[in-house]
Rosetta silent file (secondary structure, phi, psi, omega in degrees, C-alpha in Angstrom):
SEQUENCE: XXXXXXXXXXXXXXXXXXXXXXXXXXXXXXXXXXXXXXXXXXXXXXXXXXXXXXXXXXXXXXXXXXXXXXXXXXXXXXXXXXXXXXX
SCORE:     score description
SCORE:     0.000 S_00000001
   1 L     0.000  -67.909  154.907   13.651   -0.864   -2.847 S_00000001
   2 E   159.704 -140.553  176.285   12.597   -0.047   -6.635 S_00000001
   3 E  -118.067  147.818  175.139    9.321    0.485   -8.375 S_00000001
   4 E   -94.341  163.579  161.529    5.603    0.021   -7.802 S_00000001
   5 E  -150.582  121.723 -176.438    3.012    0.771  -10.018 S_00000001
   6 E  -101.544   79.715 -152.624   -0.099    1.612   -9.068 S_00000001
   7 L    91.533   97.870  155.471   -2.718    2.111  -11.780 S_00000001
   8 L    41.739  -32.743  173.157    0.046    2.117  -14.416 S_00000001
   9 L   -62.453  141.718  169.641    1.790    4.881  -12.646 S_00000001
  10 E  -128.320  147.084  172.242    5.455    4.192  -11.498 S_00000001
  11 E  -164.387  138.039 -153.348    7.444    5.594   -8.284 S_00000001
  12 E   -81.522  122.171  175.274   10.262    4.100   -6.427 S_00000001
  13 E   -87.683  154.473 -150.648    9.410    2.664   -2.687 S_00000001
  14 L  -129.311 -176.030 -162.783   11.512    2.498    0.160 S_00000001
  15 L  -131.545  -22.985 -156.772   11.646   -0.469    2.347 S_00000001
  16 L  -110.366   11.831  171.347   11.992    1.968    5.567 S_00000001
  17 L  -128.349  157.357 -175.898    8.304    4.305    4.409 S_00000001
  18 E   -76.933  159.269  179.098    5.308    3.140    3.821 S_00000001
  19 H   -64.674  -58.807  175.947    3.860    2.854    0.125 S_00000001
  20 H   -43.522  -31.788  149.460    1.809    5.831    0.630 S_00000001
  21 H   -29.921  -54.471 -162.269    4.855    7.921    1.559 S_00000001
  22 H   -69.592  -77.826 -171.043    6.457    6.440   -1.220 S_00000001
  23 H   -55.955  -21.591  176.499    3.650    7.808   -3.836 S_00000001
  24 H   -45.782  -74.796 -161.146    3.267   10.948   -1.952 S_00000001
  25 H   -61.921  -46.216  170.500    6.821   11.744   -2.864 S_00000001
  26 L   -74.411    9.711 -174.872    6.404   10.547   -6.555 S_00000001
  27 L   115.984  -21.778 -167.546    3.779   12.710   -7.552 S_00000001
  28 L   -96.620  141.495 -152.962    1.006   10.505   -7.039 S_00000001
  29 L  -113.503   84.104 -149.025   -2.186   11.444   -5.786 S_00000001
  30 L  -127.705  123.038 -174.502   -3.565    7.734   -4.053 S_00000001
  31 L   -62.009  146.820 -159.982   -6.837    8.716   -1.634 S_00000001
  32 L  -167.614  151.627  178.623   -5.736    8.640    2.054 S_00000001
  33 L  -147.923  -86.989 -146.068   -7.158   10.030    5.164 S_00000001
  34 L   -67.317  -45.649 -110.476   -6.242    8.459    8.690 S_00000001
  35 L   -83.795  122.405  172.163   -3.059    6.705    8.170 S_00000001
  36 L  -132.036  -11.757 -175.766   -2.955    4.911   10.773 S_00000001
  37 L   117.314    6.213  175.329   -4.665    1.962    9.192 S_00000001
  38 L  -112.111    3.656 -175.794   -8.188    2.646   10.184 S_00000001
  39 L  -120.530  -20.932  176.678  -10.622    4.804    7.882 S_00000001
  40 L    62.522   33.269  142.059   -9.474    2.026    4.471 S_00000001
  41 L   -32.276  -57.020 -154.811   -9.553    5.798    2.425 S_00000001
  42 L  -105.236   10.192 -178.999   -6.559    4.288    1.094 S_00000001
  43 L   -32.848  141.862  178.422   -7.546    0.533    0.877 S_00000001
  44 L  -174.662  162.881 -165.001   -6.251   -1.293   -2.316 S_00000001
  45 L   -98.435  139.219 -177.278   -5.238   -5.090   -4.083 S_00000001
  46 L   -94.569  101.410  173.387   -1.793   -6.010   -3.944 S_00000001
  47 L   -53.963  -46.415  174.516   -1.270   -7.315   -7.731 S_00000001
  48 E  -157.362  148.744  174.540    2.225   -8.554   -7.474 S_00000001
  49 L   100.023  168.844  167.163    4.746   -8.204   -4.893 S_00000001
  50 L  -111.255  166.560 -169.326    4.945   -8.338   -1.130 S_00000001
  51 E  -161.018  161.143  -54.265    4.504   -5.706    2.017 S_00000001
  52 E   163.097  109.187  141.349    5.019   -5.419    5.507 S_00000001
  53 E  -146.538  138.408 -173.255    3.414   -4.241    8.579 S_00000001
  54 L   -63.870  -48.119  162.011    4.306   -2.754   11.988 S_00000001
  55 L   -57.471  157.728 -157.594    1.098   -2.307   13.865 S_00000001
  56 L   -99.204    0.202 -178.926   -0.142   -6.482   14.887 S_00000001
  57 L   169.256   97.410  172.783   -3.229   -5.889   12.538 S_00000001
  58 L   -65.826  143.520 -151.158   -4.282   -3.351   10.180 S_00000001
  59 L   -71.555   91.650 -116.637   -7.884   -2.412    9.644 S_00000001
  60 L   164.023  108.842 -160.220   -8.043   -5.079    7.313 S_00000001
  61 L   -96.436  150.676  167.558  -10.531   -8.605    7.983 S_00000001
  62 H   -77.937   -9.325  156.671   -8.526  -11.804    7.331 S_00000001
  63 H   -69.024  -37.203  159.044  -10.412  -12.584    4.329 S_00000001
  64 H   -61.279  -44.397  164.842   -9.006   -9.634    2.878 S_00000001
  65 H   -50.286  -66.937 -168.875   -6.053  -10.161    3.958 S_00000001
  66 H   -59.457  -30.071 -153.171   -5.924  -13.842    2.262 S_00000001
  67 H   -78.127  -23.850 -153.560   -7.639  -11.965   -1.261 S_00000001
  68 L   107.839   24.012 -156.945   -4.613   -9.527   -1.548 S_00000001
  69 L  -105.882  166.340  144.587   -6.709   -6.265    0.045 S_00000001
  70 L  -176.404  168.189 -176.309   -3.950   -4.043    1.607 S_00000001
  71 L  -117.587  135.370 -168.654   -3.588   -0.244    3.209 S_00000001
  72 L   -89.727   -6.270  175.949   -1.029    1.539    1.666 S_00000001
  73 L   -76.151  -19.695 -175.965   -0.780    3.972    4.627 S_00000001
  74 L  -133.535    9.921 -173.588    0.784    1.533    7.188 S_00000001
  75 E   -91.370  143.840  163.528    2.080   -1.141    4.560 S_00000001
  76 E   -97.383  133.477 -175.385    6.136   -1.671    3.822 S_00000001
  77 E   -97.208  148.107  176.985    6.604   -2.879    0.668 S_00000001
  78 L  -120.192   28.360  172.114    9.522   -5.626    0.880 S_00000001
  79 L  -163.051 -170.249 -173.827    9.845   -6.204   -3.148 S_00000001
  80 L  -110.265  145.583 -173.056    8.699   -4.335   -5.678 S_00000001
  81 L  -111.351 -174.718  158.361    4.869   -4.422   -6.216 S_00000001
  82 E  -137.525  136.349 -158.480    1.952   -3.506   -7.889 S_00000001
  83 E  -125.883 -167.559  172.424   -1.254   -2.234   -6.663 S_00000001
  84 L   171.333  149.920 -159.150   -4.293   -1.025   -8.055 S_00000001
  85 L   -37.960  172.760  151.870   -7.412    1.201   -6.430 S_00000001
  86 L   -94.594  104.934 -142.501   -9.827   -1.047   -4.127 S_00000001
  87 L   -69.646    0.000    0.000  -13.170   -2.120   -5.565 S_00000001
């Protein structure tokens, strides 16, 4: 797919793993617990780019949704993005 950067950090995402997969595998160490899309451990704002998701609603409020919130444990990225932690 190419690269995210999350916090400055870069590692190349897949279209067919989730972003958390995806940092797992570069090196990066992005807090995570459940994921399945339900404890928000790994909640965080989608800076630039778009994502993805399989499951019909992710533990995720629709105001969040509209701000940019996303969980990088059940999100696909479908460009290349940028994240950053979740206040």
């Amino acid at each position: 797919m190419g690269q995210t950067q999350p916090d400055g950090q870069s590692f190349d995402a897949w279209s067919n793993q989730t972003l958390l997969m995806s940092m797992e595998q570069g090196g990066l160490n992005w807090p995570s617990s459940c994921r399945n899309g339900t404890c928000r451990t790994c909640f965080s704002k989608l800076e630039h780019g778009q994502v993805r998701y399989e499951i019909e609603w992710p533990g995720l409020s629709s105001e969040e949704k509209e701000d940019g919130y996303i969980l990088p444990c059940v999100a696909y990225p479908c460009s290349d993005v940028q994240l950053r932690a979740g206040d």
